[in-house]
GUDO-447956 format. One record per residue (C-alpha): x, y, z; residue in three letters; chain; residue number from 1. Coordinates in Angstrom, 1 decimal. Each point is the difference from the previous one (the first is absolute). Example, Ala and Ser with C-alpha at 12.3 -4.5 7.8 and 13.67 -1.06 7.14 Angstrom:
2
<atom u="12.3" v="-4.5" w="7.8" type="ALA" mol="A" seq="1"/>
<atom u="1.4" v="3.4" w="-0.7" type="SER" mol="A" seq="2"/>
***
This chain:
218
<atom u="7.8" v="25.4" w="-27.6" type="UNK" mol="A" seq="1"/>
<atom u="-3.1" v="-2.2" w="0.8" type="UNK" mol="A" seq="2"/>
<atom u="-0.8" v="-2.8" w="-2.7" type="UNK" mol="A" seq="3"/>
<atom u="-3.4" v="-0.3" w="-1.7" type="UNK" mol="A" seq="4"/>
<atom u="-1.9" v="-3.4" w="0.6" type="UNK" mol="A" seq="5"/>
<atom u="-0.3" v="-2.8" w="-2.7" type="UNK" mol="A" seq="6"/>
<atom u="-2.9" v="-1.6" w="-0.9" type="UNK" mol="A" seq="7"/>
<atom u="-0.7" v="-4.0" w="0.7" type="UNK" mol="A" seq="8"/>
<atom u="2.4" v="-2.2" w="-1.8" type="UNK" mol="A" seq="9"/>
<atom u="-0.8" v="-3.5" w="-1.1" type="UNK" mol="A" seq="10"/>
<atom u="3.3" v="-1.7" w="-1.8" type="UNK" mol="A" seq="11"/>
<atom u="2.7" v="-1.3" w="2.5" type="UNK" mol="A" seq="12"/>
<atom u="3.3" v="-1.1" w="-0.9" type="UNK" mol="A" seq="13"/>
<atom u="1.8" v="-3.0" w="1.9" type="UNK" mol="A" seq="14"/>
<atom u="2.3" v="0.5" w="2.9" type="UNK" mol="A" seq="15"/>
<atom u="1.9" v="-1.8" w="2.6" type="UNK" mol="A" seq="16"/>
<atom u="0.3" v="0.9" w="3.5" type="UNK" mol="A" seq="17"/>
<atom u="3.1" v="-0.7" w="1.3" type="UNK" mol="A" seq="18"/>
<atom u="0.3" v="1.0" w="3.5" type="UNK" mol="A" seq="19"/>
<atom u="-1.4" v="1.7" w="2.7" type="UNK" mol="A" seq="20"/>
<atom u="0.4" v="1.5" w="3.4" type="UNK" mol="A" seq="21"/>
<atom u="-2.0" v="1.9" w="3.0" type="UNK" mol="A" seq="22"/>
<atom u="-3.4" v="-2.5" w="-0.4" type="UNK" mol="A" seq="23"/>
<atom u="-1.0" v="-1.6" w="3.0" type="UNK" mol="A" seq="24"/>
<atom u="-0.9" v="-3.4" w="-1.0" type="UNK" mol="A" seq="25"/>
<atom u="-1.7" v="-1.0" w="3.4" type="UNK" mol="A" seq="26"/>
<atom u="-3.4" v="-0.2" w="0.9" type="UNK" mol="A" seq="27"/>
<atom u="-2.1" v="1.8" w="-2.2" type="UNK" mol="A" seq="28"/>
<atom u="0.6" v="2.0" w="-2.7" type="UNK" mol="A" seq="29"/>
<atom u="0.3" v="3.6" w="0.7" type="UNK" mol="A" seq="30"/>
<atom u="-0.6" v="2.7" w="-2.7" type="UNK" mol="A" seq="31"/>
<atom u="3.0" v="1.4" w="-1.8" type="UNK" mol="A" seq="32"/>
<atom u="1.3" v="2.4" w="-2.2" type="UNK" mol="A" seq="33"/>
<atom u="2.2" v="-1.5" w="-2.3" type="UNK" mol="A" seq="34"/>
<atom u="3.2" v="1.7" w="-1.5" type="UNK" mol="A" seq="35"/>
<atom u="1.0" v="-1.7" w="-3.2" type="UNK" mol="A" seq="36"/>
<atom u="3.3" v="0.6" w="-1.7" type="UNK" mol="A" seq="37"/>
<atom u="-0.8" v="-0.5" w="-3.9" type="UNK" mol="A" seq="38"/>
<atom u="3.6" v="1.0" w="-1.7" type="UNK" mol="A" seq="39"/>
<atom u="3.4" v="-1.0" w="0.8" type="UNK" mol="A" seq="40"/>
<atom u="1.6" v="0.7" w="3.4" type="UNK" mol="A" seq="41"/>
<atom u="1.6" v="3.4" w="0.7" type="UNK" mol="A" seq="42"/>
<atom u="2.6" v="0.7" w="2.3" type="UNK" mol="A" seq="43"/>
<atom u="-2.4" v="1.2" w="2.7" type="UNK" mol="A" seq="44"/>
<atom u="-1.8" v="-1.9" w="2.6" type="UNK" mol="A" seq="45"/>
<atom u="-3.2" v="-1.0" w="-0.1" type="UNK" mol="A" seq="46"/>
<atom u="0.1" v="-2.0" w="3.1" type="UNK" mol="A" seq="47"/>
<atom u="0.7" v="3.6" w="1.4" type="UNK" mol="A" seq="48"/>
<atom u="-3.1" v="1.5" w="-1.9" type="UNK" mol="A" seq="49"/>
<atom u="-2.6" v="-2.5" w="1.1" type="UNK" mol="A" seq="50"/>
<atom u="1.6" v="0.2" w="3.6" type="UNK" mol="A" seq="51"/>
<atom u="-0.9" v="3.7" w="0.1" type="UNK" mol="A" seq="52"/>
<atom u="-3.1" v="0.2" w="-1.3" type="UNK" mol="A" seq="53"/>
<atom u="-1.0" v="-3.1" w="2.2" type="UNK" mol="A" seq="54"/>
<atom u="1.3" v="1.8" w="3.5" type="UNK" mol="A" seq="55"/>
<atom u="-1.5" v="3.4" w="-1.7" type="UNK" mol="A" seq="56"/>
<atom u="-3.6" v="-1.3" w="-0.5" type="UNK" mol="A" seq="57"/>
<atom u="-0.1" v="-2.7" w="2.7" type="UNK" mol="A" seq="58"/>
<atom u="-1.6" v="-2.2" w="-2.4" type="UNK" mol="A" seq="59"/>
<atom u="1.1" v="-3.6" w="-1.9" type="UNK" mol="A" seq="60"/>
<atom u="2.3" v="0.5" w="-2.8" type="UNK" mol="A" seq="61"/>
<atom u="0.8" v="-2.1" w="-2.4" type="UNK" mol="A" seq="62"/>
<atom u="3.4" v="-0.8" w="-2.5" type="UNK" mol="A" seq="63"/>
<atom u="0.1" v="-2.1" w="-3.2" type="UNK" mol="A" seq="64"/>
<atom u="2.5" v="0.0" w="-2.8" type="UNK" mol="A" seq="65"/>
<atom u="-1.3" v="-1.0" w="-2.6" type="UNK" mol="A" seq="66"/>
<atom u="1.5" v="0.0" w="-3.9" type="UNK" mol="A" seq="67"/>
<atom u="0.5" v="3.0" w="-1.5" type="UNK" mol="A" seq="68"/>
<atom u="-3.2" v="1.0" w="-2.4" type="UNK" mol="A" seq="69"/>
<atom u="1.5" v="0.1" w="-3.6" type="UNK" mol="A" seq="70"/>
<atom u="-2.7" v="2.8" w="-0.5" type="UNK" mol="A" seq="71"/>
<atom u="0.3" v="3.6" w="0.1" type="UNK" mol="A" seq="72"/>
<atom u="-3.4" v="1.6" w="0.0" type="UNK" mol="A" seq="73"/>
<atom u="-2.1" v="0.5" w="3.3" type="UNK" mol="A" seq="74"/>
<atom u="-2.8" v="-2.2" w="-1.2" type="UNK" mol="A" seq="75"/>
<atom u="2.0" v="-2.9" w="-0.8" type="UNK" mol="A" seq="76"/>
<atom u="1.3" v="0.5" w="3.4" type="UNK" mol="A" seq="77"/>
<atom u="-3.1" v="0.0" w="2.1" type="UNK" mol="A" seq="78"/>
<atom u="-1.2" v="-3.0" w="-2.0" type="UNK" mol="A" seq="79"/>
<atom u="2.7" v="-2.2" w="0.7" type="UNK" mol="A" seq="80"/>
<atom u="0.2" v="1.4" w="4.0" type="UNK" mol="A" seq="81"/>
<atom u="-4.0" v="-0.8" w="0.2" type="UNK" mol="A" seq="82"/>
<atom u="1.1" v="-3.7" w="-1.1" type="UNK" mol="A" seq="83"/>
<atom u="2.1" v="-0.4" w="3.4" type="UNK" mol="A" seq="84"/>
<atom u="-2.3" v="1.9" w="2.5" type="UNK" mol="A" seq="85"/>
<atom u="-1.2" v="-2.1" w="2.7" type="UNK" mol="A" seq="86"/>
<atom u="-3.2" v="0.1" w="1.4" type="UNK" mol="A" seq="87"/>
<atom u="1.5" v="0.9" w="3.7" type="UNK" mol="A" seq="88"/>
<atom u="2.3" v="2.8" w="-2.0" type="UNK" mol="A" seq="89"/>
<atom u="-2.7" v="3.1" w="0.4" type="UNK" mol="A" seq="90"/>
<atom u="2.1" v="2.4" w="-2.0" type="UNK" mol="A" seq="91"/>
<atom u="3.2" v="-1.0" w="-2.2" type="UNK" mol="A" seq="92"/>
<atom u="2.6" v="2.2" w="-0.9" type="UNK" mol="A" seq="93"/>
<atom u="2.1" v="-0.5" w="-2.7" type="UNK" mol="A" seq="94"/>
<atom u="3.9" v="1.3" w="-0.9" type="UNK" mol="A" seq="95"/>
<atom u="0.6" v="0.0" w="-4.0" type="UNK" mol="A" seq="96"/>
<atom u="1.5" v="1.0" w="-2.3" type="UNK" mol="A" seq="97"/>
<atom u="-2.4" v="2.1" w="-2.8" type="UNK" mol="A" seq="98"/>
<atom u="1.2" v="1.6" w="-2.8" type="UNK" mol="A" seq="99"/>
<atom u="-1.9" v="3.8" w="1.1" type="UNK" mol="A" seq="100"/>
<atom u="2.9" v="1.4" w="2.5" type="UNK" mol="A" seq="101"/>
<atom u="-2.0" v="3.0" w="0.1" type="UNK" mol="A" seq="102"/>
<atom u="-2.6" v="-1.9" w="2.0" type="UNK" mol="A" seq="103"/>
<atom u="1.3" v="-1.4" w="3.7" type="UNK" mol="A" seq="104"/>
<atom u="-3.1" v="-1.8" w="1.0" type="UNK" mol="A" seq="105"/>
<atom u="-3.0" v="-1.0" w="-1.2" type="UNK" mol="A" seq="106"/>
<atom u="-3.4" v="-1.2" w="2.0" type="UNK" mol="A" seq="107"/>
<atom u="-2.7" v="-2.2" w="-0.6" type="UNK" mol="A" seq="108"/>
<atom u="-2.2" v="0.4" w="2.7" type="UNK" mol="A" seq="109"/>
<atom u="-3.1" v="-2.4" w="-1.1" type="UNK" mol="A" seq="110"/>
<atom u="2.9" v="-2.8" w="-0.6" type="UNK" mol="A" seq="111"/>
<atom u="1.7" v="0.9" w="3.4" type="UNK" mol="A" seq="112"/>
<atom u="2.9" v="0.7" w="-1.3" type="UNK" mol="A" seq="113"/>
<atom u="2.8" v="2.3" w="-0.9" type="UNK" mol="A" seq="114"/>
<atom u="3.5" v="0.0" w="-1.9" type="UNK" mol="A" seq="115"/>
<atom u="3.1" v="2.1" w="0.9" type="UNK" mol="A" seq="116"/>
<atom u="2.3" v="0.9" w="-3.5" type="UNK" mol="A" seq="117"/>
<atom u="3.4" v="-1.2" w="1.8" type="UNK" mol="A" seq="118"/>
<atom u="2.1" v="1.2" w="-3.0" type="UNK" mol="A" seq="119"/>
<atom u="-1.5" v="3.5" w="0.1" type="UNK" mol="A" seq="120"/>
<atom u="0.9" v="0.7" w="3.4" type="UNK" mol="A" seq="121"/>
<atom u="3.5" v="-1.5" w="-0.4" type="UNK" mol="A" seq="122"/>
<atom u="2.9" v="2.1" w="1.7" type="UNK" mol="A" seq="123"/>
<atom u="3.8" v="-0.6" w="0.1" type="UNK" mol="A" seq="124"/>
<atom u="-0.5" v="0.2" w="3.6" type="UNK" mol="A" seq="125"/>
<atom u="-1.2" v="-3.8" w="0.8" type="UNK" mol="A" seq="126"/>
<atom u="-1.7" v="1.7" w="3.7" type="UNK" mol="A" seq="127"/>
<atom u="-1.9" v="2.6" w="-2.1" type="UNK" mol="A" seq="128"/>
<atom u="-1.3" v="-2.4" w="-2.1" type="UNK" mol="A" seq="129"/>
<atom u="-0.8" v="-2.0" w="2.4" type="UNK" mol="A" seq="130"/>
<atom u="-2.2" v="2.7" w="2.0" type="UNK" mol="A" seq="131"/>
<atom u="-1.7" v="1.0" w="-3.3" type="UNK" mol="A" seq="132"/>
<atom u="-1.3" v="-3.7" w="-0.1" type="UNK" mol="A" seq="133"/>
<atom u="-1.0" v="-0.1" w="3.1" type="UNK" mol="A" seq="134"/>
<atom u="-2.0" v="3.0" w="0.1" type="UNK" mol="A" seq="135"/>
<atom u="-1.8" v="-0.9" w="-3.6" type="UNK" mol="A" seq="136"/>
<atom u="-1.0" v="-3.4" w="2.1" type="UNK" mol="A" seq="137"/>
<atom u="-1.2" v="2.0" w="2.7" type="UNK" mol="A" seq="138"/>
<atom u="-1.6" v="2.5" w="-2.1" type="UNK" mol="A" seq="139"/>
<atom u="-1.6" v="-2.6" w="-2.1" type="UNK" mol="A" seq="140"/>
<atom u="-1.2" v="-1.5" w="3.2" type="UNK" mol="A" seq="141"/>
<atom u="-2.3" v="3.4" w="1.5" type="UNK" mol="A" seq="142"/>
<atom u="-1.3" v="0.0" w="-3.7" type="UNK" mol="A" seq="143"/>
<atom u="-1.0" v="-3.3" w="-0.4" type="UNK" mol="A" seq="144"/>
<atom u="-1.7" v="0.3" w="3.7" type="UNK" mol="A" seq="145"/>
<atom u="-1.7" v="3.1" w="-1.4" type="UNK" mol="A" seq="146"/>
<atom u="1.6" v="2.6" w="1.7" type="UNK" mol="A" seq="147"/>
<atom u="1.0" v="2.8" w="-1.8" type="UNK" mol="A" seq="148"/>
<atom u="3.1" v="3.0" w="-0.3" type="UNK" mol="A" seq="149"/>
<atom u="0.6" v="1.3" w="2.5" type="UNK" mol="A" seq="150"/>
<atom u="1.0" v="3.8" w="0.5" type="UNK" mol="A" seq="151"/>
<atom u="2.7" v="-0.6" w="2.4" type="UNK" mol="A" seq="152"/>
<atom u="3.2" v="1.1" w="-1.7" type="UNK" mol="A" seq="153"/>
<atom u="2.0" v="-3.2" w="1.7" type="UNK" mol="A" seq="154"/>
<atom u="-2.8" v="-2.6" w="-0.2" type="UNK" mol="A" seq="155"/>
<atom u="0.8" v="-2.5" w="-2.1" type="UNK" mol="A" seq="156"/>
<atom u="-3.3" v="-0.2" w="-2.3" type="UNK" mol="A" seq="157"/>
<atom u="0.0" v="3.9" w="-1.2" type="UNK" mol="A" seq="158"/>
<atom u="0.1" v="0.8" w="-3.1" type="UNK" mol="A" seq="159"/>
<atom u="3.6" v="1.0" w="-1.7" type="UNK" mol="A" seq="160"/>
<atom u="1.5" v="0.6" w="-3.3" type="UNK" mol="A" seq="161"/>
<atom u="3.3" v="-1.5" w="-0.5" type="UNK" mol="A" seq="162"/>
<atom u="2.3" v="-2.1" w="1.5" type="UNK" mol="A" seq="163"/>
<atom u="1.9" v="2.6" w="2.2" type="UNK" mol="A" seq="164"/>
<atom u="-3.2" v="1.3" w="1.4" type="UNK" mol="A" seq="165"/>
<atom u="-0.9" v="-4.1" w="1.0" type="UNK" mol="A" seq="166"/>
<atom u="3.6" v="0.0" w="1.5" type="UNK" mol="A" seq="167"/>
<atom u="-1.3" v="3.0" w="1.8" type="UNK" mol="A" seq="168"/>
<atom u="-2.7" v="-1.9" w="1.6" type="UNK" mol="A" seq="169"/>
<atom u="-0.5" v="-2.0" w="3.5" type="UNK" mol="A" seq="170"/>
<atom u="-0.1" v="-4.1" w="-0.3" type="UNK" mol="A" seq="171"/>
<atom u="-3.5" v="0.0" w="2.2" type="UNK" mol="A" seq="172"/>
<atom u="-3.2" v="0.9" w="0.3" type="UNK" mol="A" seq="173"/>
<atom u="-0.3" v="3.2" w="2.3" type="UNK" mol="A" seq="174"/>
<atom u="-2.8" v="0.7" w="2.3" type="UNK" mol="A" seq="175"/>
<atom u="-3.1" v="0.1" w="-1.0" type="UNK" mol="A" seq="176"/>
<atom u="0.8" v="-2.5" w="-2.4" type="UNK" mol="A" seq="177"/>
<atom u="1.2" v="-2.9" w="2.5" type="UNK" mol="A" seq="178"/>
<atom u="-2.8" v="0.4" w="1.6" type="UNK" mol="A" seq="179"/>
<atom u="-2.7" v="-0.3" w="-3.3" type="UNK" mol="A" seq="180"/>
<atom u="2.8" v="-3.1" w="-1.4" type="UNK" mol="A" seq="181"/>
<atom u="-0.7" v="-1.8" w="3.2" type="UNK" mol="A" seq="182"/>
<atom u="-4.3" v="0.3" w="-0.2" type="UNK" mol="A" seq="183"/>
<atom u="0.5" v="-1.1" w="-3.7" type="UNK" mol="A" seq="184"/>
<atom u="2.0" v="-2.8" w="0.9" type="UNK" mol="A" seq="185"/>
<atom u="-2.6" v="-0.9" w="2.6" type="UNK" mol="A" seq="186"/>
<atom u="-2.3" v="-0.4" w="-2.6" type="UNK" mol="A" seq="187"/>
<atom u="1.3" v="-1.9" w="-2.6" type="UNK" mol="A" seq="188"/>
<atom u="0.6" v="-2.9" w="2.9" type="UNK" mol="A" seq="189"/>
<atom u="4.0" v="0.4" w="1.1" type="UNK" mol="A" seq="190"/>
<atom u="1.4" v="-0.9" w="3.2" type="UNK" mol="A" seq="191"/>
<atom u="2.5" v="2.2" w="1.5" type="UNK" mol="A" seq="192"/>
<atom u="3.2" v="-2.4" w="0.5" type="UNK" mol="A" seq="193"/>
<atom u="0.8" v="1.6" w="3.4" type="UNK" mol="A" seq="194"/>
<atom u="-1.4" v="2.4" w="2.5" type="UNK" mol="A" seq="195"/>
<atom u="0.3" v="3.2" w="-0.5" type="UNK" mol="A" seq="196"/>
<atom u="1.9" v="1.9" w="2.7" type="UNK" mol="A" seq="197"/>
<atom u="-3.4" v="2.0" w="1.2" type="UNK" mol="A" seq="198"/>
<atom u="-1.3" v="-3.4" w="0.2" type="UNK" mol="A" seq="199"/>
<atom u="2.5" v="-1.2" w="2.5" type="UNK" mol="A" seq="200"/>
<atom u="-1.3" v="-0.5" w="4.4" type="UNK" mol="A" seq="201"/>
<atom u="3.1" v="0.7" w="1.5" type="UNK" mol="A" seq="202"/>
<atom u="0.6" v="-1.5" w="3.4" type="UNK" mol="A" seq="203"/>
<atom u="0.0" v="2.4" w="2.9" type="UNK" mol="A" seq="204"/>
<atom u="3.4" v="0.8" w="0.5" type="UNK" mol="A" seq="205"/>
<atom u="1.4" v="-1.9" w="3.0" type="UNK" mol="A" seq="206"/>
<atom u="0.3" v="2.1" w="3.5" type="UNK" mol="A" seq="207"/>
<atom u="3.2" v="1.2" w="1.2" type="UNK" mol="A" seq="208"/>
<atom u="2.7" v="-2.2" w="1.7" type="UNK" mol="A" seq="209"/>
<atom u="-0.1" v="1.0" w="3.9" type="UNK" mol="A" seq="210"/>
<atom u="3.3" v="2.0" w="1.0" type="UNK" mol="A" seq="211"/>
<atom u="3.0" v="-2.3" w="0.8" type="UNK" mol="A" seq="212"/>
<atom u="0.2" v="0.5" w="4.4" type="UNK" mol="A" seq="213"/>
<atom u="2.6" v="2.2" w="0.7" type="UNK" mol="A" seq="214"/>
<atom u="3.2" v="-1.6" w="0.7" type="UNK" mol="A" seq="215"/>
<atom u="1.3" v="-0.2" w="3.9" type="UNK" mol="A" seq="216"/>
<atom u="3.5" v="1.4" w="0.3" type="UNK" mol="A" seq="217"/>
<atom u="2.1" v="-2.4" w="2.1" type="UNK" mol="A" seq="218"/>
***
């Protein structure tokens, strides 16, 4: 179920930021994607959602909570969200709530930026919905990079058609995929936060320990 883009908005509505987490405030400022939760808390964890999509794509993730949006259509969304993007924040997600349950995400490339419907992927099982967010964020992500479905049936930007099919689906991107996300994130100026594993000089492994002399019977 991929969501169409919106066109540019101009109106914002006031918000308040009132905390975040995962910046690195030293030195510089690095670029970001920024996950904004715009509706009241649920009972998953979106400490645990930014933390995976930050190992996952090896890039800077961002956390605000911010107060809930009093407004239920997409547009009045993505305006108020475009009022707290920072300039360091290359793409913004946002978690809502809109009143279209039939639509889980919507993406506005030319804003960079992308809201996931949190009420229309709601489970009973708090992990579920949890994993549906996530992969929505990470799905919004490869689109707002400008990568597009892929065709692998566990890769987590296909296409799919309800929400037992997305349950169906992987968390990641799969190969080839990785591989294009990483040359798109080249471009639009991230840092990886880490090295890689490939990336890693390993020390020579150390040379064996010379046999112990034998031991002379009395």
């Amino acid at each position: 179920m991929r969501a169409k883009s919106t066109g540019t908005v101009v109106l914002a509505l006031a918000c308040t930021l009132v905390a975040s987490q995962g910046a690195n405030n030293a030195g510089p400022v690095k670029r970001t994607i920024a996950i904004v939760n715009a509706t009241d808390p649920g009972p998953y964890s979106t400490e645990a959602i930014r933390s995976y999509v930050e190992k996952n794509l090896n890039i800077p993730i961002t956390f605000y909570q911010m107060q809930p949006l009093k407004t239920g259509s997409e547009k009045g969304c993505f305006d108020a969200l475009q009022k707290v993007k920072a300039n360091h924040d290359v793409f913004l997600v946002g978690l809502v709530a809109t009143t279209n349950l039939d639509r889980h995400q919507a993406v506005a490339a030319s804003l960079g930026m992308a809201l996931v419907n949190v009420p229309a992927l709601k489970s009973d099982n708090i992990k579920v919905w949890q994993n549906r967010i996530t992969q929505q964020v990470m799905r919004s992500i490869a689109f707002l990079a400008g990568l597009k479905p892929s065709k692998d049936p566990f890769c987590v930007t296909r296409d799919y058609s309800s929400l037992d099919d997305l349950d169906a689906m992987g968390m990641n991107y799969f190969p080839p995929m990785q591989e294009s996300f990483e040359e798109a994130a080249k471009k639009f100026g991230f840092e990886p936060i880490r090295v890689m594993d490939d990336d890693v000089k390993l020390a020579p492994p150390a040379p064996p320990a010379p046999p112990a002399p034998p031991t002379e019977k009395p």
